[in-house]
Every structure is written in structure tokens, then in C-alpha cells.
C-alpha positions as CSV (number, residue, x, y, z in Angstrom):
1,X,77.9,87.2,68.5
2,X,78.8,84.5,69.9
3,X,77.5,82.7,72.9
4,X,80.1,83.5,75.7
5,X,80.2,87.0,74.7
6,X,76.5,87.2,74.9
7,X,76.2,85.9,78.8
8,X,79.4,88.4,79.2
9,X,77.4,91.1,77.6
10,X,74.6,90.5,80.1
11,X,76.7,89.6,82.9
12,X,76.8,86.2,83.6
13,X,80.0,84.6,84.0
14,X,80.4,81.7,82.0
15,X,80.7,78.7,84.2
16,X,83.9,77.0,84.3
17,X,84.3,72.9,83.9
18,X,84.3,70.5,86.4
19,X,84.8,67.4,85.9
20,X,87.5,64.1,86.0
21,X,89.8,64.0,83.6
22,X,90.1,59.8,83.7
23,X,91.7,58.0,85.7
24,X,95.4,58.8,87.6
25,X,98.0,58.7,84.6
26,X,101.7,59.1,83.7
27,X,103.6,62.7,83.9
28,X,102.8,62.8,80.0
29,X,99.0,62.4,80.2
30,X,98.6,64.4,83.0
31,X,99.9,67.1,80.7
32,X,97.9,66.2,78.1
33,X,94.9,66.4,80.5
34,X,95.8,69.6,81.8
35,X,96.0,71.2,78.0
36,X,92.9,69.8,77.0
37,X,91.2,71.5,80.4
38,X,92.9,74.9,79.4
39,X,91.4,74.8,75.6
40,X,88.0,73.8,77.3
41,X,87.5,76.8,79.5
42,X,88.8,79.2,76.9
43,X,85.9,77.8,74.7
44,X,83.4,78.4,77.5
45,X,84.7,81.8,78.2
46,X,86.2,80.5,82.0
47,X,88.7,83.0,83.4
48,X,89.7,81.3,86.3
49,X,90.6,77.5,85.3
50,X,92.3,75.0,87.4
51,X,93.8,71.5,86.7
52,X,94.7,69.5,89.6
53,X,96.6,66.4,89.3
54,X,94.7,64.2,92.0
55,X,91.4,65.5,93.6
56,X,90.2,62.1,95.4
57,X,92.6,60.9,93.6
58,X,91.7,61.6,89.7
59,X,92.8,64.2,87.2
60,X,90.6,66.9,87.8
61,X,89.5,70.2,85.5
62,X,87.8,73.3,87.3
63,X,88.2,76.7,88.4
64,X,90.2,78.6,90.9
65,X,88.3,77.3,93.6
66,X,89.3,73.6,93.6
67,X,91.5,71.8,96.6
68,X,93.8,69.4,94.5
69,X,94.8,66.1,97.1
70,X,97.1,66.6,99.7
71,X,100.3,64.0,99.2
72,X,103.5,63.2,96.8
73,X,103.8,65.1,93.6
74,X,102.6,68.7,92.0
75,X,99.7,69.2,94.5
76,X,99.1,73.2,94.2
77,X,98.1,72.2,90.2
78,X,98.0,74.6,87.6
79,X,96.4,77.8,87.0
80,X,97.9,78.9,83.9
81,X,98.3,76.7,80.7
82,X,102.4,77.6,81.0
83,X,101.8,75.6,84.3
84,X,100.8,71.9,82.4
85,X,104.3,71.4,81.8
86,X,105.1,71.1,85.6
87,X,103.9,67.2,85.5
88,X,106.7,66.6,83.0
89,X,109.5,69.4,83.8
90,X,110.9,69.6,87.2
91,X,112.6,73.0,86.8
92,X,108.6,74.3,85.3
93,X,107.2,72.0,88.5
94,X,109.4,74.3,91.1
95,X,108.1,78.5,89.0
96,X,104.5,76.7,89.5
97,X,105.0,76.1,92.7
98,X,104.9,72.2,92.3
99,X,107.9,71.1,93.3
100,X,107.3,68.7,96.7
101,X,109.3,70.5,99.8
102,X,111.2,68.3,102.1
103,X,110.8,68.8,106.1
104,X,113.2,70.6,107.5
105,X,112.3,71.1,111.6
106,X,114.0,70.6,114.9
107,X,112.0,67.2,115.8
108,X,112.2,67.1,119.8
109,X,112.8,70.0,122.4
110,X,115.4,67.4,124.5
111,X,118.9,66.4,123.4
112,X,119.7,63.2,121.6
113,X,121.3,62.2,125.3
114,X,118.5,63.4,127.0
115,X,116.3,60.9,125.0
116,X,115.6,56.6,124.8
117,X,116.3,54.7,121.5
118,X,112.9,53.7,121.3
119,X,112.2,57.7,121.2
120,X,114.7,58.7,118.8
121,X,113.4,55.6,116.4
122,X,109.9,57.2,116.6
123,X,111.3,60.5,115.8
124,X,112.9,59.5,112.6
125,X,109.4,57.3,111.9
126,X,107.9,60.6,111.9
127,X,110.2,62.2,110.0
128,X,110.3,60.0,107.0
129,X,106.2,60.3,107.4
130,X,106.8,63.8,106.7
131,X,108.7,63.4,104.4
132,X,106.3,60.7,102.2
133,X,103.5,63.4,102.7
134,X,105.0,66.1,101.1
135,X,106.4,63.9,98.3
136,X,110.2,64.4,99.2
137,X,112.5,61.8,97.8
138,X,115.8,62.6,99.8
139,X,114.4,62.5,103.4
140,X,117.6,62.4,106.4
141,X,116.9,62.1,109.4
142,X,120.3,63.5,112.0
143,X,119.6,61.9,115.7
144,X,122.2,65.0,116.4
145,X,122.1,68.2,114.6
146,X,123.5,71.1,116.9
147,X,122.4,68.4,119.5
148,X,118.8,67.9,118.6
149,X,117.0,65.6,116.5
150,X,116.8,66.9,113.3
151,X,114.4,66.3,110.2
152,X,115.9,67.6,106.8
153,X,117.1,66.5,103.2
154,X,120.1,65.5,101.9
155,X,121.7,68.3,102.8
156,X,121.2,68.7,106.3
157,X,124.5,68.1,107.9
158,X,124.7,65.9,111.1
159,X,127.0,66.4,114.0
160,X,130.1,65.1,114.0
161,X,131.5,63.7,117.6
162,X,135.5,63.5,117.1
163,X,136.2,61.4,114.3
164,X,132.9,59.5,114.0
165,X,130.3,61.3,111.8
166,X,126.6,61.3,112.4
167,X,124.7,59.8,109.1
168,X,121.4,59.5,110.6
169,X,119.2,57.5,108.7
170,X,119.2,59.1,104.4
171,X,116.3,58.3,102.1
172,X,119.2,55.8,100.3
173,X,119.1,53.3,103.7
174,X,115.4,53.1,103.8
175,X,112.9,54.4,106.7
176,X,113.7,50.4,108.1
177,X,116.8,51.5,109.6
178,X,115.0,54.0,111.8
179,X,114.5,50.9,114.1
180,X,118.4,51.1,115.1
181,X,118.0,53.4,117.7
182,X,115.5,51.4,119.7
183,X,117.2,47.9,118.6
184,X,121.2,49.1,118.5
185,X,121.7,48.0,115.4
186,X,125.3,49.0,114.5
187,X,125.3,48.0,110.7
188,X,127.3,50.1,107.9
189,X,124.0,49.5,106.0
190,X,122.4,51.8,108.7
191,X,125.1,54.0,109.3
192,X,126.0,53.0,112.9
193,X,125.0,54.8,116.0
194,X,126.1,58.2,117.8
195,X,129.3,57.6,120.4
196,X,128.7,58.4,123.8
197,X,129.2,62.1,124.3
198,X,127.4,62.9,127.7
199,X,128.2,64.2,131.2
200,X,129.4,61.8,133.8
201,X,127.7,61.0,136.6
202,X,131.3,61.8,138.6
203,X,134.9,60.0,138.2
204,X,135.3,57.2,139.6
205,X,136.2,54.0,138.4
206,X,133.1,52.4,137.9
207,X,131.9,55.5,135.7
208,X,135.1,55.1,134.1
209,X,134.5,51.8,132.9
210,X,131.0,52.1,132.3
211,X,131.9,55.1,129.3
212,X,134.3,52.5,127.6
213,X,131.6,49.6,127.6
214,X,128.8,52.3,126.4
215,X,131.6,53.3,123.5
216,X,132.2,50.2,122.4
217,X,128.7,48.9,122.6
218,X,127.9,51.5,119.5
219,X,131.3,50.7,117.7
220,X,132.9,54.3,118.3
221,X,136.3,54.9,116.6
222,X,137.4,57.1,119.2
223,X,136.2,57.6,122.9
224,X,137.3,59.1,125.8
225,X,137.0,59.5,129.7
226,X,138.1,63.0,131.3
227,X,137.8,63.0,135.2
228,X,137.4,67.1,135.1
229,X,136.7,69.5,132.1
230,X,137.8,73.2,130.6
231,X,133.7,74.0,131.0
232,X,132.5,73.5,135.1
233,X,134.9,70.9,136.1
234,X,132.2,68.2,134.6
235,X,133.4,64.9,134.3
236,X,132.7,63.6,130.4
237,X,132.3,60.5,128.3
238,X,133.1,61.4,124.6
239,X,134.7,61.7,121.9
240,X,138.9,61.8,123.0
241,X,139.5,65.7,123.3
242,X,142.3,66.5,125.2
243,X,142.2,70.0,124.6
244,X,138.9,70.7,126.3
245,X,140.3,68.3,129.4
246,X,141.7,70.2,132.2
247,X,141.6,66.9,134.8
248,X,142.8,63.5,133.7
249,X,142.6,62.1,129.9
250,X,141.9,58.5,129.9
251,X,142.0,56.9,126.6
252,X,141.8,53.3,127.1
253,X,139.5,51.1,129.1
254,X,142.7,49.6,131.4
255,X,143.3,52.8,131.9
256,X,140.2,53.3,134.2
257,X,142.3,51.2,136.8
258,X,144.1,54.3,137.7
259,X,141.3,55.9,139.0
């Protein structure tokens, strides 16, 4: 009789490893690792083992009861030897329950208008903090999504405002172009900046002219000054959409002078 079956006989549970595996490796040797912790416990009779890729760090072999790090990669580790091939297979990664999430979450409870660049900047700063924590590699950030600030992936769809769509700031530009909210940094690099698309304050002139300077200060394609909308009778700086314009369409900055 061997050992194990003797302390099972009695019942003592066989104790389970614990220990680091070596130092932080590729995808490969943290398989590797993760195998050789499996065929370990099954010599010692453990029924609960657990490899975790990163506990302070290292590769670490133990039982059920180990918290693997918190950060980028396959952080629940493995509990079943099927499970070592997450660190090499993405599609094993995501049935184990390894697969790093992106955010997805509304990021402020104010509009985009209601908010400063400086705000919106930090907003996206967060965002792509989220999105480094839980390992995602296609973080977006929308400044507009149904309005709101938006933290997603690459598929989260930002508003569109007439002909000039939202991009937001994608994983592909870099978290540096989160600055171009606070700094109005119009670059294609970093996607541009959101049109005007806001109540005005009434319809006069001025207010007229103002809407055209704050369009063209962001480089819109289209904007637009209605003196009285189809919704309240609100004057609006936007996007050119005559059909929700039940006062006077202005189109053009001379044509303010009207006014």
C-alpha cells in the first residue's frame, strides 16, 4: 500500500504543493509549469490543485485555495490539467475562464456637453486604466455613447453627430491621445473632437456666431444654427438638420447677419 492511500485510509488528506514554479516565463513554460504542478499533486494524492500564472508575481503551484495576482493575462489560473493549455490557446484561455475582459461601463452620470475637456480627458485616463488592469488589448474610449462617456472595446460604437462620427480615443491611437479633450487637439492621429451639438443659450446674433466659431474650432464637417426646434422651441447648435428645425436653418456663419 502505498503512502497516499495509507494517510487516505486513516484520514488525513494529503497536503497539496506550494511552492514557485521559477521565475515569470513565456506562454510555453508557463504551460510546462502548470503540467509539471498537475503530475505533482497526483503523486501526493492532492485533490484540489491550482496553478496560478503570477502570485507576487511568480508561477505558482498549490491548491484551491490560492489568490493568483490581480492584472493582464489568465488571472483565475487553472484548476484542472485541461486548463494548462490556456497560457498558450486563447479559445482554451476563454472555457477556463482566462480570457482578460474589457470594461464596458457608462463612465460619468453628466453628458459629454455637460462636462470640461480636462474632465472628459480624465475619463478616458481611467478608462484605458481599466482597461490595462484587466489585461484588455482593444480598449475605446467614446466621449459620446447615447450621450455619455463611454468605456468599452472595439466594438462599442460611438455617436455619430450628422456626418462627423465619434472615434473616441481606440487602443490603435494610444492612451496619449486622451489629452485632446483637455488640449483640443484636432489631429486625424487622434481622431478629432465631437461638433458642437448643444442647446443655445437663445438666438440672437451673437449666439449665432458663437456656434459657428465653436464648430469650426473642432474642425466639424457640418454645423448648424436653428433659431427654434421641432422639440420645445430650443434654440440649437449642431450638426445641420433641417428636419428637426421648425424656426430658421442657418447654415453658414455670414448667415448669422440675418439675425
Amino acid at each position: 500500500m502505498g503512502i497516499v492511500s495509507l494517510l487516505l485510509m486513516i484520514g488525513i488528506q494529503p497536503k497539496c504543493p506550494d511552492k514557485s514554479m521559477g521565475q515569470p516565463a513565456t506562454g510555453a513554460k508557463l504551460e510546462a509549469d502548470c503540467q509539471a504542478c498537475f503530475a505533482e499533486a497526483r503523486k501526493t494524492g492532492c485533490n484540489e490543485p491550482k496553478f496560478c500564472p503570477a502570485i507576487t508575481g511568480e508561477p505558482w503551484c498549490g491548491d484551491s485555495t490560492i489568490g493568483c495576482d490581480d492584472g493582464p493575462g489568465t488571472n483565475p489560473g487553472s484548476t484542472t490539467v485541461e486548463c494548462c493549455q490556456q497560457y498558450v490557446n486563447e479559445t482554451v484561455a476563454a472555457q477556463c475562464g482566462g480570457t482578460p475582459e474589457c470594461p464596458d461601463k457608462q463612465m460619468s452620470e453628466k453628458t459629454y456637453e455637460e462636462l470640461t475637456g480636462a474632465e472628459i480627458s480624465a475619463f478616458c485616463e481611467s478608462c484605458f486604466d481599466a482597461g490595462e488592469k484587466t489585461g484588455c488589448t482593444s480598449t475605446h474610449f467614446c466621449p459620446e455613447e447615447t450621450g455619455y462617456p463611454w468605456c468599452g472595446d472595439k466594438r462599442l460604437a460611438c455617436d455619430a453627430l450628422g456626418p462627423d462620427q465619434l472615434q473616441g480615443v481606440t487602443a490603435a491611437m494610444g492612451r496619449g491621445c486622451c489629452q485632446k479633450y483637455a488640449q483640443g487637439n484636432t489631429s486625424a492621429a487622434c481622431g478629432g473632437l465631437p461638433c458642437p451639438d448643444r442647446q443655445a443659450t437663445d438666438a440672437t446674433k451673437a449666439t449665432c456666431h458663437a456656434c459657428f466659431a465653436a464648430g469650426a474650432k473642432v474642425a466639424c464637417k457640418s454645423i448648424g444654427f436653428c433659431t427654434k426646434t421641432l422639440y420645445e422651441s430650443l434654440p440649437w447648435c449642431g450638426p445641420a438638420e433641417p428636419e428637426y428645425c421648425t424656426g430658421k436653418q442657418i447654415d453658414a456663419n455670414a448667415g448669422c447677419e440675418a439675425l
